[in-house]
N, C-alpha and C positions, 0 to 999 in steps of 0.2 A: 740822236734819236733814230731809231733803228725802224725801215717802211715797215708795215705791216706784210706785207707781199713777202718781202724779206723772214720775218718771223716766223712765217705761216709754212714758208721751205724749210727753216729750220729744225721747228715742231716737226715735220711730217721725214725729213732724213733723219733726225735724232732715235737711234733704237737705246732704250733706255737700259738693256743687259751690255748691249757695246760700252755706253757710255761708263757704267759702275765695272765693268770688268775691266776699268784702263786702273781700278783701285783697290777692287775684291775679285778673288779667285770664289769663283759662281759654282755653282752642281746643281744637278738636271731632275730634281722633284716632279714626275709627274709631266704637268705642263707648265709648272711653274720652276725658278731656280732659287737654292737659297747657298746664304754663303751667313762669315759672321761679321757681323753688324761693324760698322765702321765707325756709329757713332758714339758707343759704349763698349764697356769691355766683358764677354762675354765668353766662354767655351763651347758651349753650345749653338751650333747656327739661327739664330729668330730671326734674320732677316729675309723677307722673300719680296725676289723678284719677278712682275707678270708680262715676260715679252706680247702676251697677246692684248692686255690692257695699259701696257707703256707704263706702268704703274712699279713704286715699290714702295712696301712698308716693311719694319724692325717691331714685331711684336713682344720688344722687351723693352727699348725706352716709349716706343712710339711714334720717332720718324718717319715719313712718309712723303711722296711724291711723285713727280715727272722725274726726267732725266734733266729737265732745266732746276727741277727744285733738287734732285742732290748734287748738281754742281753748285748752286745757291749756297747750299747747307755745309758740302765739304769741305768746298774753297773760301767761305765765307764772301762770296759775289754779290752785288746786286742781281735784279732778275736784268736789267739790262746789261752787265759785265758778264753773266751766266750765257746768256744767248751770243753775245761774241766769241766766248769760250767755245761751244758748239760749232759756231761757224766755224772759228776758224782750223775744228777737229775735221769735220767735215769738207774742209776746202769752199766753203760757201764765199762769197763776198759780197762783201756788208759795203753800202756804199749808203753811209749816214745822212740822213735830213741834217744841215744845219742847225744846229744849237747856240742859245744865248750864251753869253758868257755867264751869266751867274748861274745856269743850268752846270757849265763847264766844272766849275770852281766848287761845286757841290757834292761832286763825283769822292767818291770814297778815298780816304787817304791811301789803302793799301795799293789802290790801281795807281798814284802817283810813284810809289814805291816803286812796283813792278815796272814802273816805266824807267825813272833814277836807275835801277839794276839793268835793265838792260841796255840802256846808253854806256855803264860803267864796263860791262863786258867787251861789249861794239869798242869802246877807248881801249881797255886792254888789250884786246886781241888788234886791232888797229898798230898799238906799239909794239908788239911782240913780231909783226911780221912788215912795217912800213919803218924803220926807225932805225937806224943805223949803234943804237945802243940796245932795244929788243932782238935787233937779232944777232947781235954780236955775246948776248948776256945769256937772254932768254932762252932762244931758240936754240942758241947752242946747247944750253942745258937740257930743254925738249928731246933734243936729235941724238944727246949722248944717250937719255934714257931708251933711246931706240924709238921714240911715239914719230909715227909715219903724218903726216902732212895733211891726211883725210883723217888720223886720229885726232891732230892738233885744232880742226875746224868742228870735228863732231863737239866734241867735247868744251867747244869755246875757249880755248884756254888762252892767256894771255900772259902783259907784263907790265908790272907799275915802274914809272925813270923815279929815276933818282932824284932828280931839280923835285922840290919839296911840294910843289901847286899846279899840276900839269892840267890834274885832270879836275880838279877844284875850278880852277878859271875858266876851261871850258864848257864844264857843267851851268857854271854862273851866265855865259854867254850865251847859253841855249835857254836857260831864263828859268833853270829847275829850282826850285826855293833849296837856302841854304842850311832852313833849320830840316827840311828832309833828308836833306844829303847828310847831316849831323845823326840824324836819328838813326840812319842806317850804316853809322858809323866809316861811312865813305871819307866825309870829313871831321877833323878834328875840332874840337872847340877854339884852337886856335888858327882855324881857316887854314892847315895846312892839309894836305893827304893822306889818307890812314896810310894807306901801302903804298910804299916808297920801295925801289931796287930791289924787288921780290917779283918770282914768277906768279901768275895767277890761276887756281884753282876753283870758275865759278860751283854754285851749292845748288843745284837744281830740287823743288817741292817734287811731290808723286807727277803732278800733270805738266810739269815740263817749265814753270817758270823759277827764273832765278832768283833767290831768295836771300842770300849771302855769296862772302867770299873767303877766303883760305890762301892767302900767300908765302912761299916759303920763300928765306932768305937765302942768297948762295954765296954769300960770306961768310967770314970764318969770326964774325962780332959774339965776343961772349956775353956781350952785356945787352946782347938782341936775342930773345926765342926765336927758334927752328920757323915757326908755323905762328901766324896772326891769323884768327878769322875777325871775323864780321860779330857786333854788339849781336843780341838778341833783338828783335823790336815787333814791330809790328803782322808781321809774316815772317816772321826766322824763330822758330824755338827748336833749341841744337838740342834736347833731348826726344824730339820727334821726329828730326830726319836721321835719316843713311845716305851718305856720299855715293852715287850712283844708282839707285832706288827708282828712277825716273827710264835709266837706260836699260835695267836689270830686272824689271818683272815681269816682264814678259819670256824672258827664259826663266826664272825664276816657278812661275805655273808651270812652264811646260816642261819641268824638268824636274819637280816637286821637290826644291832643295835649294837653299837660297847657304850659298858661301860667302860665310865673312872674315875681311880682314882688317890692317889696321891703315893701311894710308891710303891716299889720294894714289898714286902714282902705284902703289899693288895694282888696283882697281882697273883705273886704265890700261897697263901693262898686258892684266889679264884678257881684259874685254879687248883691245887688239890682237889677241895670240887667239880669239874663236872662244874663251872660258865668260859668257857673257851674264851668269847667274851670281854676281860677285856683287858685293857691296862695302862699305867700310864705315867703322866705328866712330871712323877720324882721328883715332890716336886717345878716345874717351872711353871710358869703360863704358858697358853695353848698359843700358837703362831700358827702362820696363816698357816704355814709348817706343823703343826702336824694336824689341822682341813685339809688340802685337803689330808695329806695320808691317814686319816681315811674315808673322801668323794671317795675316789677310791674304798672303799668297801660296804659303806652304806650311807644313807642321814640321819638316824637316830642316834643320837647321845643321850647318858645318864650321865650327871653329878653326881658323887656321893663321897660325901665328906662328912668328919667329922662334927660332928652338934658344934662345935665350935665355935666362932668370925672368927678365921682364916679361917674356913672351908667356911665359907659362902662368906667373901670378895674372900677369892679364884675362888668362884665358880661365882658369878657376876663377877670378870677381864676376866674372859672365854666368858663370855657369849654374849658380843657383836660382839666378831670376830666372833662367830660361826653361827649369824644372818644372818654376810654379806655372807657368802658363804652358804645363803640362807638352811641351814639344819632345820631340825625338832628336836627339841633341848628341854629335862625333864630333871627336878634335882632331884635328890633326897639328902635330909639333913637326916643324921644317926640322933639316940638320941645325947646328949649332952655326949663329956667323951667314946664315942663310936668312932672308926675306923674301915672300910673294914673287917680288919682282924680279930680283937676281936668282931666284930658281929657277922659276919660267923659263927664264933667257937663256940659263946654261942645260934646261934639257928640253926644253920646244912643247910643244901642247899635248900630244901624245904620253910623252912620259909623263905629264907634270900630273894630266887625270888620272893616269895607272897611278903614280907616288899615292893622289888623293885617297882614291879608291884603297889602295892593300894599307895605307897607313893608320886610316880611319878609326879610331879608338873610343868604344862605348864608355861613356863620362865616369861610372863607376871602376870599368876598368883601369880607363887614362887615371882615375885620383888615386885610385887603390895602389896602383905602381906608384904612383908619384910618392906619396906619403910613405910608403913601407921602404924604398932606397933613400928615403932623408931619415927615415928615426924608426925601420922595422926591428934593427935588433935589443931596443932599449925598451924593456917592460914597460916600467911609467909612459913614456912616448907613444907607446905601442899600445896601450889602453884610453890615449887620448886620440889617434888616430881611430879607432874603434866609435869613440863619441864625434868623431866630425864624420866621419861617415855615416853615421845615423843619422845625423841630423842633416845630412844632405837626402840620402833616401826620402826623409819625413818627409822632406817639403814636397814629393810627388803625390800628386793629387788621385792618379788612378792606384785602387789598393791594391789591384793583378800586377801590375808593373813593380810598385812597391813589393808584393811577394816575389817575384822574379829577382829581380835586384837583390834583396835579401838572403837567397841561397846562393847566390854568385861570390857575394860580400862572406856569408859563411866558407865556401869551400877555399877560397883565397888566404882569408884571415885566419883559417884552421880554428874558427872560434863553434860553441855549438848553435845551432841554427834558432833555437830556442833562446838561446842569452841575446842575441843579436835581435830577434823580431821584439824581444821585451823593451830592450834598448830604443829600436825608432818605435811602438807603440806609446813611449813615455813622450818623446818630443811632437808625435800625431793627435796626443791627447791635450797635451798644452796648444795646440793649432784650433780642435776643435771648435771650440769655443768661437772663435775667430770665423773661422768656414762658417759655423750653424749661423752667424748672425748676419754672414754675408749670403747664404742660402737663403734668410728670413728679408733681406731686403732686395734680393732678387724678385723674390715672391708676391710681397711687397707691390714691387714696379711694375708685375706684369697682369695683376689683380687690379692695377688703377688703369692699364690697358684695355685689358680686357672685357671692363663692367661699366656697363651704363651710367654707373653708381659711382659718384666718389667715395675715396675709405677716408676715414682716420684711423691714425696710427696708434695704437695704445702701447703703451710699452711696460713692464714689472722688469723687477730683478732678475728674471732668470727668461723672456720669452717675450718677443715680440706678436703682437695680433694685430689683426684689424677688424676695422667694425664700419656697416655702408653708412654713409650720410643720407638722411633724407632728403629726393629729389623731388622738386618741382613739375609733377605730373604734366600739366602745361606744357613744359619747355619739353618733357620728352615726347608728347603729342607734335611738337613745331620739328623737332629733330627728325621723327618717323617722315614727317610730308616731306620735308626737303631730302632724305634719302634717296626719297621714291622719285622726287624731281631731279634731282644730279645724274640718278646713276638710269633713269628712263626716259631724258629727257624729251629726246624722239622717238620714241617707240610710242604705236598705237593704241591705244585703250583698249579697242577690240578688232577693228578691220580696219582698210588702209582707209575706207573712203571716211572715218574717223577722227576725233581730235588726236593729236600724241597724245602724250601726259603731260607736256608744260604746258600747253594748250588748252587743257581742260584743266587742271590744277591750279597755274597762275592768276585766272582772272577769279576765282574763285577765295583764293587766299587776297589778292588786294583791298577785301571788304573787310580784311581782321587784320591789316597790318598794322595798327591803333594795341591790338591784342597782344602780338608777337614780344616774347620775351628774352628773347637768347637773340643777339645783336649782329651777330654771324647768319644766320638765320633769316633774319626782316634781311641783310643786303643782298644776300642771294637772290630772295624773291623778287628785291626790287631790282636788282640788275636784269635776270632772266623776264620780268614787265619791259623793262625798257628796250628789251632785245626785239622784243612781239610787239610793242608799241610802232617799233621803226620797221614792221613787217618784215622782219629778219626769223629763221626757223631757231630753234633754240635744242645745241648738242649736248648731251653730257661733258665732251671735249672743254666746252666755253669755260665750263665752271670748275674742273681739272687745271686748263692752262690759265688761270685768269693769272690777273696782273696783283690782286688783291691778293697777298699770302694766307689772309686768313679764310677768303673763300674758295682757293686752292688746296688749304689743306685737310680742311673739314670734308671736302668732295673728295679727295683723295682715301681717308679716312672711310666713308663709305662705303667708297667702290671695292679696296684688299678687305679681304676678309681671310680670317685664319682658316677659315674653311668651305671646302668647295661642294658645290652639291653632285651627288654621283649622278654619272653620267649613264641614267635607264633608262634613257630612250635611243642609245647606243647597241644596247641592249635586247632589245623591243619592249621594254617593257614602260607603260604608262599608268599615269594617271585615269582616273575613269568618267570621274565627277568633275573637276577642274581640268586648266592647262597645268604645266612644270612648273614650282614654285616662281620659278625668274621669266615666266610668263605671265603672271597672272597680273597682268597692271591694273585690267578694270575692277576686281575684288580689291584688291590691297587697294587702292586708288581710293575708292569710293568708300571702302569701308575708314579707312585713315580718318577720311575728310567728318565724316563723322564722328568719331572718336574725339577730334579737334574740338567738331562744335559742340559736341556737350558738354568737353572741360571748360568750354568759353562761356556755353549757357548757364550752368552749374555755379561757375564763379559769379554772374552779374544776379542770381537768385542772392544767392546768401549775402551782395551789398546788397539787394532789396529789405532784406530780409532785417539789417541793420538800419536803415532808412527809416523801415515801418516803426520799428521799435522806436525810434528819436524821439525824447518827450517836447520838443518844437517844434514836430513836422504840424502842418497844417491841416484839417480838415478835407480842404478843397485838393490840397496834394498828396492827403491820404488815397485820394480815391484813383488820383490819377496814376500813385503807383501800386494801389491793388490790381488797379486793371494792366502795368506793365507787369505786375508779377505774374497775374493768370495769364496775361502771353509766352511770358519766359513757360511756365509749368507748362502750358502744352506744348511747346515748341522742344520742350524739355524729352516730355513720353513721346512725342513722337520720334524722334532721335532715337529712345531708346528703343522704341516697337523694333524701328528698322533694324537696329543694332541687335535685338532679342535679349536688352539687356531687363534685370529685375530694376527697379528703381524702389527704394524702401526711404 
């Protein structure tokens, strides 16, 4: 359990664009930043970030928070694993209240995980440099690839022995459960070691914790693969990361270019020689997971593989996913017998950027050559290379690039530029279809964002629509007041010597909490009561950082708004009659609170009204609810006088 003293340093160092930019590349809107959304897949940026209200929401799925709630939400955290996160970004220390033990035991499986991974590395790197077989094996290995001794420590790297249960027994000894250490594939079902007499490669997530592993054999066993990683489980899904992603995006933004290759040991090689914008595949072809974590940092992407057969199919299975999520996409092919890392080494950093740079080959061109030296002089061949290059243009989403592309493809092909644009318009037209539908549920998602109103979704053969649901007028009257309280909590009604707004609000609303409809809603107010009960002031802040996800997020929700109000009195110019809309607490205040109590007076007429009608009501209790109804009715007009409503 984390002091409150503690927390409350945390909140107030956590800058919420720091925190999201260790995972999204941000840009400078104004006074707000936006970037694309992390939590869905998107081309368009909706996500905005408000360094002055510590705030950020995605106005296309609808996420939203602190910088404690999108490490919640990214990392999948608790709020109390999210704020040790923080600290320990921050250099903060946490020096925990004692916890029960079944408080202990309750703690989320994944944090036991992250803990098993990091003992497992501490053990490997332990052998690799204390163990007269790590480093007679290991390190030698290390030291031939050239990785320097402050590489071997950055990077964690390590080494599994050979005796079958090294690190099995000592895990058991420190008391880690055996079915977790199974789960993360550490140990075998039969209580032996997964990696055995392999160097070790730990797998680092975006924020730096170890998530798997990757061992390679340096035996010549044919009946043993190259490379072992780590099962998939709980925290490891190998089509979402990139091998070095953790160390590499931060050059990666500031270099607008994220280079990828195919192994562990490229990767390091490079990022020791100063090329620090480097990542790796792992030897998998590229998936559509690993292309949008690299588009949260750059739109520019660089292929660079072995000049091999291998190297080059590798590098075409990449290359159309990387189309559709519309990026700007060079290969580079090494010489022939060449790799990342033995390039590097035999021309040093200098040249190996120049090689980058003059080698770099626009994807149409790099295929255009490729395909015309395997089967340009063969008709038949040479009209089916026509058709995969169409059909690779198609798949690019902007139609200027697609025209560009298209006359490049003609002057090369010597085909006429008209037979070629017909050609990909035929495969752009079989996509349509596909795009319109995913346009429509874009549309869709940002309509159930953006409206007060739930939709339903109707759907025909040929068109998606939607259509509102009828809302519970009620619940958006409780909605409006709590607005007004979240995001005004301490502000004045009208002068200082004045109530705030929760002040004047709360005790007001505690006579209709009997009323309150939306459940979210009645706990705020009753939390924000119990704040002022204990003679405590009551901030917007309280009901932003609460502990209560759902009362964090719903206040969160309030406060970003997709749009800001211009700033006219920047300007000189004002309002004449009122204050600036986001001043006006005492109108909006006062007028809400009315609004409230006519839908509340409104509704207990019409059960009168049903009451009266009952052919068993009584005589005696006719009359006593005639006269509670002529209270409601004028309790009713005068509400509306105020309000200058018509009542009919």
């Amino acid at each position: 359990m984390i002091p409150n003293k503690t927390v409350e340093e945390i909140l107030t160092v956590a800058r919420v664009e720091d925190v999201i930019e260790d995972f999204v590349t941000l840009k400078r809107r104004g006074v707000n930043m936006m970037g694309l959304c992390p939590f869905h897949d998107e081309k368009s940026p909706s996500f905005v970030v408000s360094p002055t209200k510590g705030l950020f929401k995605c106005f296309g799925c609808g996420k939203s928070g602190t910088a404690v709630g999108f490490v919640m939400q990214h990392e999948n955290l608790t709020y109390p694993e999210a704020l040790r996160y923080l600290a320990n970004k921050y250099n903060i220390v946490v020096e925990e209240v004692e916890v029960s033990e079944k408080e202990r035991e309750i703690r989320q499986l994944s944090d036991s995980l992250y803990i098993i991974n990091d003992f497992a590395a501490a053990h490997f790197n332990t052998n690799l440099l204390n163990t007269d077989e790590g480093r007679s094996i290991g390190l030698t290995y290390f030291k031939e690839r050239g990785f320097l001794e402050k590489t071997i420590n950055h990077w964690q790297l390590g080494y599994a022995m050979k005796e079958g249960r090294v690190m099995s027994k000592e895990a058991l000894i420190k008391q880690y459960k055996v079915e977790n250490l199974k789960l993360l594939g550490l140990t075998t079902q039969n209580d032996n070691d997964f990696f055995r007499e392999r160097v070790i490669f730990p797998i680092h997530n975006l924020s730096g914790k170890i998530i798997a592993f990757a061992g390679r054999i340096l035996t010549n066993i044919k009946t043993q693969p190259k490379y072992l990683n780590s099962p998939e489980s709980e925290i490891y899904n190998k089509r979402k990361n990139l091998f070095g992603m953790f160390f590499a995006k931060g050059e990666i933004r500031k270099n607008d270019e994220c280079i990828l290759v195919e192994g562990y040991t490229d990767v390091i090689t490079l990022h020791q020689g100063g090329v620090e914008n480097v990542v790796a595949s792992s030897g998998t072809s590229l998936t559509e997971e690993q292309i949008k974590l690299i588009q949260r940092f750059t739109s520019n992407i660089t292929i660079l593989y072995d000049g091999d057969n291998a190297g080059i199919k590798a590098a075409i299975r990449g290359l159309d996913l990387v189309l559709q999520q519309d990026m700007n996409v060079r290969l580079v092919l090494l010489p022939d017998g060449e790799d990342p890392d033995s390039f590097f080494k035999k021309n040093g950093t200098d040249n190996f950027k120049k090689f980058i740079e003059t080698n770099k080959k626009d994807f149409i061109g790099f295929k255009t050559d490729l395909l015309l030296a395997e089967h340009g002089n063969d008709p038949i061949k040479r009209a089916e290379i026509l058709r995969d290059l169409s059909n690779t243009v198609a798949l690019i989403p902007d139609p200027i690039k697609r025209v560009t592309y298209i006359r490049e493809l003609s002057s090369k092909l010597e085909i006429d530029e008209k037979i070629l644009n017909g050609e990909v318009e035929k495969e752009v037209n079989k996509r349509k279809k596909e795009w319109a539908n995913q346009l429509q549920r874009d549309k869709i998602r940002e309509a159930r964002q953006n409206s007060d109103n739930e939709v339903i979704i109707e759907r025909t053969e040929d068109q998606v629509s939607l259509r509102p649901v009828e809302v519970n007028p009620d619940i958006l009257q409780e909605k409006n007041l709590i607005r007004l309280l979240v995001t005004g909590a301490d502000k004045y009604i009208e002068n200082q010597e004045g109530p705030t707004v929760s002040e004047y609000l709360l005790p007001i609303l505690e006579d209709y909490l009997d009323y309150f409809e939306d459940p979210t809603s009645k706990k705020i107010v009753e939390y924000g009561l119990h704040k002022i009960k204990l003679g405590e002031k009551v901030f917007p802040s309280d009901f932003i950082n609460n502990t209560d996800q759902d009362i964090s997020q719903i206040s969160v929700d309030y406060t970003m708004s997709k749009y800001e109000y211009a700033k006219w009195e920047e300007r000189g110019v004002y309002l004449q009659t009122q204050p600036m809309p986001e001043k006006n607490f005492k109108k909006d205040t006062y007028q809400s609170i009315l609004r409230f109590k006519l839908h509340k007076v409104k509704k207990d007429l019409k059960e009168m009204e049903i009451l009266l009608k009952s052919p068993d009501i009584t005589d005696d209790q006719k009359i006593i609810d005639i006269q509670v109804l002529q209270a409601l009715l004028k309790e009713r007009n005068d509400i509306a006088k105020e309000l200058t409503q018509i009542i009919y």
